[in-house]
KERODREN-8391 format. One record per atom (N, C-alpha, C, CB): residue number from 1; chain; x, y, z. Coordinates in steps of 0.02 Angstrom, whole numbers, m for minus. Atoms other than C-alpha are relative to their C-alpha. Glycine has a CB too. Example, Ala and Ser with C-alpha at 12.3 -4.5 7.8 and 13.67 -1.06 7.14 Angstrom:
1,A,45,m59,0
1,A,615,m225,390
1,A,45,60,0
1,A,m50,1,62
2,A,m42,m59,m3
2,A,684,m53,357
2,A,m39,55,37
2,A,20,23,m71
end
This chain:
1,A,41,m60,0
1,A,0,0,0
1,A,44,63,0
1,A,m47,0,61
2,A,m19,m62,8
2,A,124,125,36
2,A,47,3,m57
2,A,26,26,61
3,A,m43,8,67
3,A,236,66,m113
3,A,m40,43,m41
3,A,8,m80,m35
4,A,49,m51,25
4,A,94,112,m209
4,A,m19,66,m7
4,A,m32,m8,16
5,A,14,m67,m32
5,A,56,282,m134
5,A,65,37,m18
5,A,m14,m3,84
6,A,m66,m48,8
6,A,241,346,m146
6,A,21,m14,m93
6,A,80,m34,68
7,A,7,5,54
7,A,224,273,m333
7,A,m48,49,m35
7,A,m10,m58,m5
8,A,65,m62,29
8,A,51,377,m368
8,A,40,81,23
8,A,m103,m11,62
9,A,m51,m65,m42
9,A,163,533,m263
9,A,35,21,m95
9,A,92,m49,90
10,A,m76,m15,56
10,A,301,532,m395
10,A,m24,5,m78
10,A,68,m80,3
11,A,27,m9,94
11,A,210,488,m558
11,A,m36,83,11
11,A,m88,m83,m36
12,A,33,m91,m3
12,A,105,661,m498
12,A,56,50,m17
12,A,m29,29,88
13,A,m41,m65,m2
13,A,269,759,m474
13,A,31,0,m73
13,A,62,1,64
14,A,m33,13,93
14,A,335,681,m655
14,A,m37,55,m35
14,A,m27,m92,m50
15,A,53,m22,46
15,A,160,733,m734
15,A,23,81,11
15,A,m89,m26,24
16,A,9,m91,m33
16,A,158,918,m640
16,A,69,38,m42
16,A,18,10,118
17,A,m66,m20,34
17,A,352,945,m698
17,A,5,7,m93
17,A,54,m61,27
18,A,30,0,93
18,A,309,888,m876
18,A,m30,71,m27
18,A,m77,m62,m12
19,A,43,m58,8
19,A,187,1010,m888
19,A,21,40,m2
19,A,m37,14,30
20,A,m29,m58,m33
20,A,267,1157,m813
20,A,56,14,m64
20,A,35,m18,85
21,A,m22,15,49
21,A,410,1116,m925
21,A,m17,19,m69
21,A,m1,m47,6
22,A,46,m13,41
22,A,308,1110,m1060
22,A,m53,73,m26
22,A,m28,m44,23
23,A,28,m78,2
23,A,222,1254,m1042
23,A,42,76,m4
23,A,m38,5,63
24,A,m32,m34,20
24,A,352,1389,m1032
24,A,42,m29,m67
24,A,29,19,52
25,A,m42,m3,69
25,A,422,1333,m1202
25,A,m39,24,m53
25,A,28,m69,m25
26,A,34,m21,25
26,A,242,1383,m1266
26,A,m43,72,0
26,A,m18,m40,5
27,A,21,m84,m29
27,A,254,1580,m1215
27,A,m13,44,m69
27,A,76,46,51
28,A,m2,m42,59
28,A,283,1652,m1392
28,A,64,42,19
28,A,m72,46,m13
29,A,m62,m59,m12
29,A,402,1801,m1419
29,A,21,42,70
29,A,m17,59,m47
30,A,4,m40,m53
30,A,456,1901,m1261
30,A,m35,64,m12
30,A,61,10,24
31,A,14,m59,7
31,A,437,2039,m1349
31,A,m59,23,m70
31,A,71,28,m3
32,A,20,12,72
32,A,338,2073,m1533
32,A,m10,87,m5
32,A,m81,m60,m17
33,A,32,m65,34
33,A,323,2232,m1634
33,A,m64,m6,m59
33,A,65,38,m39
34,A,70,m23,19
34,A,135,2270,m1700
34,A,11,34,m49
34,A,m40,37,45
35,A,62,m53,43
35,A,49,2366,m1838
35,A,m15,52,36
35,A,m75,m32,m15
36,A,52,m75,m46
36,A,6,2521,m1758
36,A,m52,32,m49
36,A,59,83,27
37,A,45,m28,21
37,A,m82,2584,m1898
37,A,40,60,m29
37,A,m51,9,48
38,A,16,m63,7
38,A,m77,2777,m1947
38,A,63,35,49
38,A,m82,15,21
39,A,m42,m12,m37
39,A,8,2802,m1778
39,A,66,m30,30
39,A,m28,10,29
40,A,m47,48,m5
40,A,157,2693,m1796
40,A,m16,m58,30
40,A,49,21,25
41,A,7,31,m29
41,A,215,2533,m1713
41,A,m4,m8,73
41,A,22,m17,m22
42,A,25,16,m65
42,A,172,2460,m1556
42,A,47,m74,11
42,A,m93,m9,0
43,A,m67,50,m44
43,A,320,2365,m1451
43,A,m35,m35,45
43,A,64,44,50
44,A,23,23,m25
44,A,226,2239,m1385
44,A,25,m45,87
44,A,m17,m17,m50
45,A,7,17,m61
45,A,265,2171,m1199
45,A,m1,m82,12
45,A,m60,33,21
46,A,47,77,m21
46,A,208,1989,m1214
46,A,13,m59,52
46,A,m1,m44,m59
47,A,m10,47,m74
47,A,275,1882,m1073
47,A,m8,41,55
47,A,76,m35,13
48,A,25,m28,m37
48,A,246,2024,m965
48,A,m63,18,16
48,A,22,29,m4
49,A,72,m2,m18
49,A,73,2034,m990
49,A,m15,m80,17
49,A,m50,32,m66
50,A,4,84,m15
50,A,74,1833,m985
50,A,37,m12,107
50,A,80,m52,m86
51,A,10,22,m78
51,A,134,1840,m805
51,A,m29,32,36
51,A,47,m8,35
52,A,25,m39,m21
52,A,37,1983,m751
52,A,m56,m41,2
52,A,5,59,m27
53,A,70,19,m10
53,A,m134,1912,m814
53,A,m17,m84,m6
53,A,m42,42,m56
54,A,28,59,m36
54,A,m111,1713,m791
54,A,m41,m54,m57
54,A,m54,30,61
55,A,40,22,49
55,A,m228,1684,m942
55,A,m1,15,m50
55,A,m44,3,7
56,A,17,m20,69
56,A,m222,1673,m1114
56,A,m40,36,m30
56,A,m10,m34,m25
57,A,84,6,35
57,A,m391,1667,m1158
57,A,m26,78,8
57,A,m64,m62,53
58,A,7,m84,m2
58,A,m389,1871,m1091
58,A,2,49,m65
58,A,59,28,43
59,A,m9,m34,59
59,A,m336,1919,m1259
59,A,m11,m34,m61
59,A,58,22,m1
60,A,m5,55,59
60,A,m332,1756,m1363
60,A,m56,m23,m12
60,A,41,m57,10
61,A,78,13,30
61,A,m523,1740,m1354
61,A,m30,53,m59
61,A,m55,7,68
62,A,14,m37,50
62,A,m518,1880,m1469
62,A,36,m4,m43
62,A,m7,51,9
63,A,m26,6,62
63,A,m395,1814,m1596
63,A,48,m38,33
63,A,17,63,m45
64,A,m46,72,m5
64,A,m271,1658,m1630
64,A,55,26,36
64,A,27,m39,m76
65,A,m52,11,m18
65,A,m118,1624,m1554
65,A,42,m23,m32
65,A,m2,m23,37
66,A,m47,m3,56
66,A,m3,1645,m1705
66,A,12,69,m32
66,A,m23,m47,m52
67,A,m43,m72,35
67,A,116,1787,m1781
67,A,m58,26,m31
67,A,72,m12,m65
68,A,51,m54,67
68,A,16,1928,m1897
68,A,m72,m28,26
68,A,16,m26,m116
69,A,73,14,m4
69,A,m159,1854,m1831
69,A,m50,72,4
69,A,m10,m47,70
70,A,48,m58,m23
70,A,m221,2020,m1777
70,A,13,47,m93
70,A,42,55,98
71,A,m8,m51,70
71,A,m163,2121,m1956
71,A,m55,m40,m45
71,A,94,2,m45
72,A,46,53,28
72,A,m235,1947,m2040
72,A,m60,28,20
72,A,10,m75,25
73,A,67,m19,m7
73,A,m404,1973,m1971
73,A,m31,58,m2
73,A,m15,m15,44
74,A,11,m81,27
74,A,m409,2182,m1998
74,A,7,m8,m79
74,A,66,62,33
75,A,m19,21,91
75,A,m356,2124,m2183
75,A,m74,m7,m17
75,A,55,m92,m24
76,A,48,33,28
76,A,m496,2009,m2187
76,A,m77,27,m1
76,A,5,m59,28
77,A,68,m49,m25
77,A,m633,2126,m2096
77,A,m19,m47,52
77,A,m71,17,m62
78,A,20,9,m60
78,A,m642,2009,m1953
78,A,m5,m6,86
78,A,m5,m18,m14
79,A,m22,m52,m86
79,A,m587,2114,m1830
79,A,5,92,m34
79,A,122,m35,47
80,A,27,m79,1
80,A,m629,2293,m1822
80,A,64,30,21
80,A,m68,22,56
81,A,m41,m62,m30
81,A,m503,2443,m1823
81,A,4,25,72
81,A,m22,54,m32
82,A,m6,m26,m64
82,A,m444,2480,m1644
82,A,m33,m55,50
82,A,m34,73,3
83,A,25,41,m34
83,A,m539,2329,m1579
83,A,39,m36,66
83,A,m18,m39,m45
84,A,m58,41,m51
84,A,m405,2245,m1484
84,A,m12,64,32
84,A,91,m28,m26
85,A,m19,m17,m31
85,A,m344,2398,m1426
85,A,m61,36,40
85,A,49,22,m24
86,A,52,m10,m59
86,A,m517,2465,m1355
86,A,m20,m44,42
86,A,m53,17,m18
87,A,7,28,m43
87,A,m575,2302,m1306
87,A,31,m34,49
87,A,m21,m16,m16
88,A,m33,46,m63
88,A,m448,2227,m1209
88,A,75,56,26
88,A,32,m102,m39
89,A,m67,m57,m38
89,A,m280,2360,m1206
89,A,m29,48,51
89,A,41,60,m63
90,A,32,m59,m34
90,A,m366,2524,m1143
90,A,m41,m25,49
90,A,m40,44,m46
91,A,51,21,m58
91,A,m506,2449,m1043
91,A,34,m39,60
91,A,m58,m50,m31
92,A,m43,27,m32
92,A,m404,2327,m945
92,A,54,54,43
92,A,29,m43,m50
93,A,m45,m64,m11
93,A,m252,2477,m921
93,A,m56,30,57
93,A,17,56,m83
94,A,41,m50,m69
94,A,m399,2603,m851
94,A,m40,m41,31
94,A,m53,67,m20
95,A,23,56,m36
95,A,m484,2452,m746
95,A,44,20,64
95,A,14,m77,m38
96,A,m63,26,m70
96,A,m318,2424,m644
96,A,18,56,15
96,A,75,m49,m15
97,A,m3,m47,m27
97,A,m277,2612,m643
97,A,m32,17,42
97,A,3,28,m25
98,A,50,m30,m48
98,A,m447,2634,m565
98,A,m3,m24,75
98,A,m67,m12,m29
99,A,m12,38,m72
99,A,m396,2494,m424
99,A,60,4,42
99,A,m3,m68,m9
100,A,m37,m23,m20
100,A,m260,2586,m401
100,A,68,m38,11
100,A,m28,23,39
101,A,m77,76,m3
101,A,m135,2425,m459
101,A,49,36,m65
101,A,m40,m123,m38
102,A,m51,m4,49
102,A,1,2431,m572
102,A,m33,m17,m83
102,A,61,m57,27
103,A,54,m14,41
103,A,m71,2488,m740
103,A,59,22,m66
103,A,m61,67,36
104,A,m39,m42,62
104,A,m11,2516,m929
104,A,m16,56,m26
104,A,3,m28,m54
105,A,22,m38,31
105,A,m9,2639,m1025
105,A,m96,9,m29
105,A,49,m11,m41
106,A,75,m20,26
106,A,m202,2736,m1072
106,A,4,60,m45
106,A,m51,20,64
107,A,16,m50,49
107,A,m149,2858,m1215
107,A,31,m30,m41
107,A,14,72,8
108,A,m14,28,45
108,A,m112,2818,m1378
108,A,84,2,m3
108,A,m39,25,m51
109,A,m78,m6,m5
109,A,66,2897,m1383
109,A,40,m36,50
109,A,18,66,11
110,A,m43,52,m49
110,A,128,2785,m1239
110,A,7,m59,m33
110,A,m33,m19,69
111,A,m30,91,35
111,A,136,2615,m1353
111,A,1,20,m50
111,A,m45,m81,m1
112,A,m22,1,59
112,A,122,2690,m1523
112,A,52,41,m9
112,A,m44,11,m40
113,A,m53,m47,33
113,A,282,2757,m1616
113,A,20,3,m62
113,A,53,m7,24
114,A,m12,1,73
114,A,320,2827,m1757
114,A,82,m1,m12
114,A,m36,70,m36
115,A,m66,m27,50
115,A,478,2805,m1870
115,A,19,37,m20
115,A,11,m10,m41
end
């Protein structure tokens, strides 16, 4: 019985390590430069927002998890001009400003730049 038990123990800590493992090799770029549009590019952040908010699905329920997806889908018309950045940059940003936490940028000139 306790053979067993310290067997079920260890295969858990294998599985858990696996995982873990596993999972930071599936972060993407640290960093990525954007499309800005009109108002230049946008130096994107991306493992810093990935340990800040914990969850993909915060941003990635609104478009894939692959390079150019967001230009791709403004191309295609199925994603709206500024969409991202109203629905999830700006709102999010003045959210956490308002809770008085550690907050990004809320004007355009703070992430976009021009060349």
């Amino acid at each position: 019985m306790q053979k067993r038990w310290a067997f079920s123990t260890f295969f858990v800590m294998v599985f858990v390590a696996v995982v873990m493992v596993g999972a930071g090799v599936d972060r993407g770029s640290e960093r990525f430069s954007m499309d800005g549009g009109k108002r230049g590019t946008v130096e994107f952040p991306h493992h810093m927002h990935q340990d800040a908010l914990t969850d993909c699905g915060v941003c990635h329920d609104l478009f894939p998890k692959s390079a150019g997806a967001i230009q791709e889908m403004k191309s295609s018309g199925s994603l709206k001009k500024k969409q991202v950045m109203n629905s999830k940059c700006i709102s999010c940003h003045k959210r956490l400003k308002k809770e008085k936490k550690a907050a990004g940028p809320v004007k355009c000139g703070q992430c976009h730049t021009r060349t």
